[in-house]
Backbone bond lengths (Angstrom), bond angles and torsions (degrees), N, CA, C in turn:
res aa  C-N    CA-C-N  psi(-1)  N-CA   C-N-CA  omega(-1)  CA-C   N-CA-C  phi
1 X - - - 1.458 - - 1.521 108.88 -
2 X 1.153 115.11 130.32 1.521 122.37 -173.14 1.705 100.49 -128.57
3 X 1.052 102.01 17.12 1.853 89.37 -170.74 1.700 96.56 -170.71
4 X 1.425 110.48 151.83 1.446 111.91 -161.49 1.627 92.19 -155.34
5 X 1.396 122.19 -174.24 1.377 135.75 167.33 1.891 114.00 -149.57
6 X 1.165 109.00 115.39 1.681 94.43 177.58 2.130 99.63 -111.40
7 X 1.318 106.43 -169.54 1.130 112.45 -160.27 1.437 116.11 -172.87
8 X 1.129 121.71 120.14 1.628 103.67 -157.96 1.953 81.97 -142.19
9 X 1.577 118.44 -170.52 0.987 137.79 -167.11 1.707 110.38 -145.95
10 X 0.916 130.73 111.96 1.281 141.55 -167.65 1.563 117.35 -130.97
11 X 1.730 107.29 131.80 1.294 113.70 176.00 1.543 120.94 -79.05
12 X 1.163 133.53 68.65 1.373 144.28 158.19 1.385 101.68 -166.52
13 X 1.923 94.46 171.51 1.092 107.37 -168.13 1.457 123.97 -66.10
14 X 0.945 121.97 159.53 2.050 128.49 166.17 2.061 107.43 -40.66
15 X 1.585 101.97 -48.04 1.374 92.72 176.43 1.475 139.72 -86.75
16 X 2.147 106.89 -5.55 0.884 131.66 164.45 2.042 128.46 -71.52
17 X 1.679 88.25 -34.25 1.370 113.13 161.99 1.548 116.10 -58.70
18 X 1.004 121.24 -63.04 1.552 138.00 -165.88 1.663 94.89 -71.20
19 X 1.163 126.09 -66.63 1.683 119.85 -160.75 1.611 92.46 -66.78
20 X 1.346 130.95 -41.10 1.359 114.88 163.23 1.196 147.22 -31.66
21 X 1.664 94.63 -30.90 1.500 89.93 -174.00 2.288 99.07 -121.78
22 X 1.140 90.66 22.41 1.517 119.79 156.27 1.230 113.16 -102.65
23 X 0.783 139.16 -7.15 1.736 141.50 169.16 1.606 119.78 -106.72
24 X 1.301 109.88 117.16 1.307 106.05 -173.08 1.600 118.38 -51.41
25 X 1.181 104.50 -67.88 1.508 120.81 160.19 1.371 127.47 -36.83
26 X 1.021 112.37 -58.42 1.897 103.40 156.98 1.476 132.71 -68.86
27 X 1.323 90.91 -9.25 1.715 92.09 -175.35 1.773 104.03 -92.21
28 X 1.220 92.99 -33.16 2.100 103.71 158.83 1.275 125.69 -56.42
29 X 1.006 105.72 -56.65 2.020 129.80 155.97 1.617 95.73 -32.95
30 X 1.499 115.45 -63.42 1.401 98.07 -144.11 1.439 99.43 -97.17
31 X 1.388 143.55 -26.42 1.512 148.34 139.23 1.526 129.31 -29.95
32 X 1.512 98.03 -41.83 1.207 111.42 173.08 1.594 105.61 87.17
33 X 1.418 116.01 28.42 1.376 132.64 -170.67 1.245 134.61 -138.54
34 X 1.230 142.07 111.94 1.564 119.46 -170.26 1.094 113.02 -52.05
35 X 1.368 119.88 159.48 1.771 139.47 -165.14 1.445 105.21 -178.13
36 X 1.090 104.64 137.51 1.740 125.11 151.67 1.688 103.41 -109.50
37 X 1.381 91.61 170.88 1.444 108.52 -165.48 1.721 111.88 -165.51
38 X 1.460 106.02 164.15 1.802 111.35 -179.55 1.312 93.93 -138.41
39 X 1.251 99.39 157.61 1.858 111.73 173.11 1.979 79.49 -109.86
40 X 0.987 142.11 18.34 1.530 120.17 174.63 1.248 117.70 -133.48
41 X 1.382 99.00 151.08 2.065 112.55 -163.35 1.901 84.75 -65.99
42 X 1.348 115.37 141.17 1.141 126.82 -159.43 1.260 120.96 92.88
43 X 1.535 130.98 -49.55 1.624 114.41 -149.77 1.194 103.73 -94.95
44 X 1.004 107.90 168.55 1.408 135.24 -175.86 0.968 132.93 -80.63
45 X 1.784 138.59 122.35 1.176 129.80 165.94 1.655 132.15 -104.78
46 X 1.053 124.28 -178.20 1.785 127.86 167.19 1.749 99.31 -144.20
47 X 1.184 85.74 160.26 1.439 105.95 -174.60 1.890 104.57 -166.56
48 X 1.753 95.05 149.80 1.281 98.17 -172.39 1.585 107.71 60.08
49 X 1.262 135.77 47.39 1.318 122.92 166.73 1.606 122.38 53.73
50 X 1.432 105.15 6.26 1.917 110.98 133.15 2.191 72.37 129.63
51 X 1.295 123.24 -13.53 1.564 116.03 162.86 1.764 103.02 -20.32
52 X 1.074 114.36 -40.55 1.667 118.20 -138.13 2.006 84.87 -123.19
53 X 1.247 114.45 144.77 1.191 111.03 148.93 1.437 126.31 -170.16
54 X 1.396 153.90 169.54 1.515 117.80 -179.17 1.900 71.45 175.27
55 X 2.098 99.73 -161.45 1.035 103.17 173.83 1.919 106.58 -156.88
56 X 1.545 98.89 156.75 1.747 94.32 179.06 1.569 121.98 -62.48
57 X 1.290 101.49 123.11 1.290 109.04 162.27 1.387 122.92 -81.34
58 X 1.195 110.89 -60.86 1.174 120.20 -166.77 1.985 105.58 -118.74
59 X 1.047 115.15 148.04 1.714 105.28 170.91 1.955 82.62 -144.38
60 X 1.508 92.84 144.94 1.816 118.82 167.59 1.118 94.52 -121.39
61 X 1.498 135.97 101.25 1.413 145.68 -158.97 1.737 90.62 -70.31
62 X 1.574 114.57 122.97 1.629 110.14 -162.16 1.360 121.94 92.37
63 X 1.558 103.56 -61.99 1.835 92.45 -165.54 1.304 113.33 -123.17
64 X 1.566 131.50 4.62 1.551 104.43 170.79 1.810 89.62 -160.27
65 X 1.145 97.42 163.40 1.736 116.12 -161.77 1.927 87.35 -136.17
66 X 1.363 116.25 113.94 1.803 113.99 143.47 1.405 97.31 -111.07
67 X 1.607 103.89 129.07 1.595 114.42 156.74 1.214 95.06 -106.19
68 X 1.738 107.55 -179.13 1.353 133.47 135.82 1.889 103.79 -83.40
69 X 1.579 94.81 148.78 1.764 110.58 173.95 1.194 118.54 -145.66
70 X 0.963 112.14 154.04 1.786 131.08 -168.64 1.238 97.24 179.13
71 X 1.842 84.41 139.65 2.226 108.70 160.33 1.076 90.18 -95.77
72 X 1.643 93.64 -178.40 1.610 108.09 159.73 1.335 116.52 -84.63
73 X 1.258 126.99 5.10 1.241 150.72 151.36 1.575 119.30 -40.45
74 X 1.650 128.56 -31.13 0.866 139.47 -151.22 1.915 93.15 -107.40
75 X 1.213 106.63 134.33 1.279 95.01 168.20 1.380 120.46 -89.45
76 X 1.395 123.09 -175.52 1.571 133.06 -142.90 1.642 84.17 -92.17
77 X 0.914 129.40 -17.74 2.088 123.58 175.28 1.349 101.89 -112.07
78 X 1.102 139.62 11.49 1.393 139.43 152.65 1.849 113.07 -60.17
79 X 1.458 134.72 103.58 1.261 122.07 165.73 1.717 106.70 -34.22
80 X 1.966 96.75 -168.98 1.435 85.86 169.67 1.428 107.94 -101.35
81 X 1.263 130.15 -165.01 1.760 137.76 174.53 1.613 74.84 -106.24
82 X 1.886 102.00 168.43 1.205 122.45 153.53 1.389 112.09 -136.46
83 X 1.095 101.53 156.42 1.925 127.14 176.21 1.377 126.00 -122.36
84 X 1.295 110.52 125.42 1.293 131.42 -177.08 1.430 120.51 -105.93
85 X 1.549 127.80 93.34 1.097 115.52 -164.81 1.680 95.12 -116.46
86 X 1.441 107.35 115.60 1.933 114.99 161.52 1.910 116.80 -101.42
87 X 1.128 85.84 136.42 1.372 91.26 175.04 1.629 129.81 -115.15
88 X 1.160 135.28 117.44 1.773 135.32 -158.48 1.210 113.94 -123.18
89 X 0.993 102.82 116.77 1.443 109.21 176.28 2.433 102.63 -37.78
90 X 1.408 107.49 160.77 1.170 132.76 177.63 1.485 130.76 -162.15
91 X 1.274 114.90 154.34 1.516 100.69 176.62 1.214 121.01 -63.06
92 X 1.415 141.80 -2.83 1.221 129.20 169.61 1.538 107.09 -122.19
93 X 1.513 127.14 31.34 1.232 126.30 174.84 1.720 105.07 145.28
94 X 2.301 99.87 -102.20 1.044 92.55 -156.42 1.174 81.49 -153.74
95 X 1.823 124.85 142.67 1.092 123.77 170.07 1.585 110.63 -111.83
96 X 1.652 101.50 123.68 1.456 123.79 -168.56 1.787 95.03 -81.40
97 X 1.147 130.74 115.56 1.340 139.13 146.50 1.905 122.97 -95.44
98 X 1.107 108.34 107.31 1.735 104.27 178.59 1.724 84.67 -116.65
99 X 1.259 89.75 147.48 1.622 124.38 176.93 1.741 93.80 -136.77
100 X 1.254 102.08 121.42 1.579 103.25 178.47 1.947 93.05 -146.79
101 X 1.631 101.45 136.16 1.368 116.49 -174.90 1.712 105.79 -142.71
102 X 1.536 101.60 -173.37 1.255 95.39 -169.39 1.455 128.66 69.63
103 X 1.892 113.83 23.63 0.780 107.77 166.02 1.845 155.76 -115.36
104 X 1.173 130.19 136.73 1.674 136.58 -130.17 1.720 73.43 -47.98
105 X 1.393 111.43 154.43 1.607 126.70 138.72 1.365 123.87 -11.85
106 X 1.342 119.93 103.15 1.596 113.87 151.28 2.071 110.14 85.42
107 X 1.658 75.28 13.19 1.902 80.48 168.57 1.497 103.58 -121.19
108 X 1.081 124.26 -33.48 1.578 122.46 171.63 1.702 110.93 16.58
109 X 1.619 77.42 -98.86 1.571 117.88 -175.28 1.455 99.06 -36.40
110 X 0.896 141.96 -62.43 1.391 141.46 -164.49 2.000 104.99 -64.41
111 X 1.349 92.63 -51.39 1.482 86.18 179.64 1.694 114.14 -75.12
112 X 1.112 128.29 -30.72 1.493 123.00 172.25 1.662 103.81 -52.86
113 X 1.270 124.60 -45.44 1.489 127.51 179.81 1.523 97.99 -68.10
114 X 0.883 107.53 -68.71 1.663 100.27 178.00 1.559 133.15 -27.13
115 X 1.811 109.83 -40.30 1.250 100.33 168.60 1.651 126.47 -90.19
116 X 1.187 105.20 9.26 1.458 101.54 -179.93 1.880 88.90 -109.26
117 X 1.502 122.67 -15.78 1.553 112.16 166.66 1.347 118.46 -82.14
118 X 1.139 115.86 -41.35 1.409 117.22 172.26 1.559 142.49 -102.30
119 X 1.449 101.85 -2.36 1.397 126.79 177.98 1.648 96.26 -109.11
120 X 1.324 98.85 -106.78 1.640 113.74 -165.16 2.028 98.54 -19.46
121 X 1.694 98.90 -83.63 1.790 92.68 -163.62 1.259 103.80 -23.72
122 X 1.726 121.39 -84.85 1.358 131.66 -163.56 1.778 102.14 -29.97
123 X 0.974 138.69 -68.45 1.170 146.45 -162.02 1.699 121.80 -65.63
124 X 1.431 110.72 -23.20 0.820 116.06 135.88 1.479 137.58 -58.73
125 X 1.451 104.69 -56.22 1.171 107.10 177.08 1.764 124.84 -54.47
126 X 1.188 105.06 -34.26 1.831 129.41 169.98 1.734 101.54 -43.14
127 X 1.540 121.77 -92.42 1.069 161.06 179.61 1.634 91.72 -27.65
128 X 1.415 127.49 -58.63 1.562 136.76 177.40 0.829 103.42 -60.49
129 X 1.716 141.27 -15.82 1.548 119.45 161.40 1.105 115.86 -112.24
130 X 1.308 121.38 130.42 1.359 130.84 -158.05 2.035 85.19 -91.10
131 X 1.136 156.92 12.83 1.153 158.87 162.57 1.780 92.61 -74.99
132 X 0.879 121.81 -36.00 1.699 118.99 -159.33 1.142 106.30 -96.22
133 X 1.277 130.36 -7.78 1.549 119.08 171.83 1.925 103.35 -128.18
């Protein structure tokens, strides 16, 4: 398996979701991790304290994010993975869909758990306090 889909449910809006995780600083806030970040096709982000890094491909100002991704996990002849993150409005906010592929052998599994351990909870948890935004 080189490719997965997770899906979570979140209390804020679709456009509160998305500029969040376009913002370095909120996207640290809401991970619970240092990160930089770009709102522009080209720039560059980090995440997890530089674990994570890649760059925007694509932005749907609101509803969908393609980066490039890579850990340091990945070795130096590993292409990169990519991630597809859309966001939709719902009755209780916003439904987070990531589709992420392109990935090296025998890390999958770990990273599909990973974003609902280290993405989704935290971010939930963020968004549920109205103190944090």
């Amino acid at each position: 398996m080189n490719r997965f889909t997770v899906s979570a449910e979140l209390p804020a809006s679709p456009r509160a979701v998305y500029d969040a995780w376009l913002d370095g600083d909120a996207h640290g806030e809401m991970t619970q991790s240092p990160a930089t970040a770009s709102t522009e096709v080209g720039g560059a982000f980090t995440a997890h304290g530089g674990y994570i890094h890649g760059v925007n491909l694509e932005l749907v100002d609101g509803e969908r994010i393609l980066q490039t991704w890579r850990t340091s996990e990945f070795a130096n002849s590993d292409p990169d993975s990519s991630i597809e993150v859309t966001f939709e409005a719902s009755p209780t906010g916003t439904h987070i869909t990531l589709r992420h592929w392109n990935i090296p052998a025998g890390q999958a599994e770990g990273y599909e758990s990973g974003w609902q351990d280290h993405y989704f909870t935290p971010m939930r948890d963020y968004f549920s306090n109205p103190n944090e935004k």
